[in-house]
N, C-alpha and C positions, 0 to 999 in steps of 0.2 A: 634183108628186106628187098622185095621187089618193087619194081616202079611203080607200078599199079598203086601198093601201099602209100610210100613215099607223095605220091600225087595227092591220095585221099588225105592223108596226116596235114599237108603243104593246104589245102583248101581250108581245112577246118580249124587250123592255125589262124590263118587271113579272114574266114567269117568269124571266127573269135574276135579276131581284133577290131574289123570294122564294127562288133555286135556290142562288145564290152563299153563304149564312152554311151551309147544310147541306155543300156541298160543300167551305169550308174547316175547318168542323169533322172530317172525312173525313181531311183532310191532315194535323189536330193529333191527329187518333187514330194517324195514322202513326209518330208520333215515342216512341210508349210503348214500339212494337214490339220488340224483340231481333232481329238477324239470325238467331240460332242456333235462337231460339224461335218462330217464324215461320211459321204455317201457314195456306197461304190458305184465303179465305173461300168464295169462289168457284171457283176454277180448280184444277183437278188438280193434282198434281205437277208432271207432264210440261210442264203450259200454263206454270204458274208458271216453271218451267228458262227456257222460251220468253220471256217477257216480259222477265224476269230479265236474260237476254241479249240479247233488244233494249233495253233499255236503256242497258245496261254498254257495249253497240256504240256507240249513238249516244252518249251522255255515261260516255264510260271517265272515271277517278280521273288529274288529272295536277296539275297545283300547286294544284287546286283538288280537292272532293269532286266523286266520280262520280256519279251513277245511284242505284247501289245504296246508298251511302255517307247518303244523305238518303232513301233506301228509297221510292223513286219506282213499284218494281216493287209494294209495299205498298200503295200508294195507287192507283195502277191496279186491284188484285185489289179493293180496297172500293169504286172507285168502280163495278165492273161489276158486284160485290153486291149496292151500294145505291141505284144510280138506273138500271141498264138495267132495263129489262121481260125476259118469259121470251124473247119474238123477240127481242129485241139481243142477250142472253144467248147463245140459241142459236146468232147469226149471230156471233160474238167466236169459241165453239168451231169452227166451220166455217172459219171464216178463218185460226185458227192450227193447224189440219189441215192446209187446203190451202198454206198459207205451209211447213209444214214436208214435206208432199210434193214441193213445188218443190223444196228444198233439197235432198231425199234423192235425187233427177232429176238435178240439175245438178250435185251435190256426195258425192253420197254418205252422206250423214247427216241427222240434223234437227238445225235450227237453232242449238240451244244445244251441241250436240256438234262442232262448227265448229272450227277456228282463228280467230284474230281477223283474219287475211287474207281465209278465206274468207269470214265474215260482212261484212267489207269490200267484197268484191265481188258478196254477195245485196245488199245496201243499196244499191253504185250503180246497179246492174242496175233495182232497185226505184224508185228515184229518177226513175231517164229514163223509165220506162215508167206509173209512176203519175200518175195526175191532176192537179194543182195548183190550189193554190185561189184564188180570182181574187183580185187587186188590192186594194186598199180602199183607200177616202177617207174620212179624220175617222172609221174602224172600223166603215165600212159596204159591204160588198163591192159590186163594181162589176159590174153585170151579175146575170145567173141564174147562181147558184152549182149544176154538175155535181157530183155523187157524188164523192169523191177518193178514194174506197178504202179498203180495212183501213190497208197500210202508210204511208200520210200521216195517218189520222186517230190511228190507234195513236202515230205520229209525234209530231203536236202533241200529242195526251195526255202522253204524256210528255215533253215541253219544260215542257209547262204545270205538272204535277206538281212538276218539279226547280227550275224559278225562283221556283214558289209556296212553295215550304217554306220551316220558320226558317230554318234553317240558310246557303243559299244567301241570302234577303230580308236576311237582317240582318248575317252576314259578311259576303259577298264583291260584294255589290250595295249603292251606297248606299242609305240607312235613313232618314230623316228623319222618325218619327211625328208631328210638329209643323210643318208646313214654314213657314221665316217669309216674309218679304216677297218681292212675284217679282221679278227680277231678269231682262229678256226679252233683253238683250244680253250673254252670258259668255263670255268665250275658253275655247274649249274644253280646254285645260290646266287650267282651274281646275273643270273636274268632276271629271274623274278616271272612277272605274268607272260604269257604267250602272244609273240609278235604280230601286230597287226599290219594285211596288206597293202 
């Protein structure tokens, strides 16, 4: 690894860290919210419908909460409030434009006006055709990382929103604020669900 690297890795560690307490206080403003009472901050109506139903598409409500259910679409509209610039800002509108022109192209309607078949089959369509983001080892991508596009990064936003909330951390993910002694050999029966952050 050259210096050069080293330097960039060392920055983006440190805006990590200073970035991450703001961004999960973001996610605990989420939970004051009211569905009913619910007006974004950012995004229009229309946007709002849209994200709403990306969401609900990708994490529907089934023995477990959905999307909406931990109000993932809420924490999306602040996080592009509170940490895009006016260009990201502007580039999020443009994107869920043209995401919802494709739709009215291919399907007849915008996005959130869909069935959930047809939003089914924007998503795989979307899936084979979008970018993917490369590999990583020990949480360091492998290679130059290419653009992945609105619907992958919209994507991971919202995974990332839905597993970071209380609700998901502390139900349905194990929890362990304190974790005690490590224990490197466990038969896998005796975890159970998959550990939360």
């Amino acid at each position: 690894m050259n210096r050069r690297n080293a330097l960039r890795k060392t920055a983006l560690l440190a805006g990590s860290a200073v970035a991450a307490p703001s961004l999960f206080s973001l996610l605990q403003s989420c939970k004051k919210q009211s569905r009913l009472e619910w007006t974004p901050v950012f995004l229009s109506e229309d946007q709002a419908r849209f994200v709403s139903a990306f969401v609900d598409t990708l994490l529907p409500r089934t023995d477990t909460p959905g999307a909406l259910d931990v109000k993932t679409d809420i924490f999306l509209d602040l996080v592009f409030a509170k940490t895009y610039d006016a260009k990201a800002q502007e580039n999020v509108v443009n994107e869920i434009k043209k995401f919802n022109e494709e739709c009215k192209q291919r399907h007849g309607k915008v996005f959130a006006d869909l069935n959930m078949e047809d939003r089914k089959a924007v998503f795989k369509s979307k899936e084979a055709e979008s970018p993917k983001f490369n590999p990583k080892v020990w949480g360091t991508a492998v290679g130059e990382q290419k653009p992945v596009g609105f619907y992958r990064s919209l994507k991971s936003m919202a995974l990332w929103g839905y597993f970071s909330s209380e609700e998901i951390g502390m139900k349905h993910l194990n929890y362990d604020p304190v974790p005690g002694e490590y224990r490197g050999c466990v038969p896998l029966s005796e975890i159970g669900n998959t550990w939360s952050l």
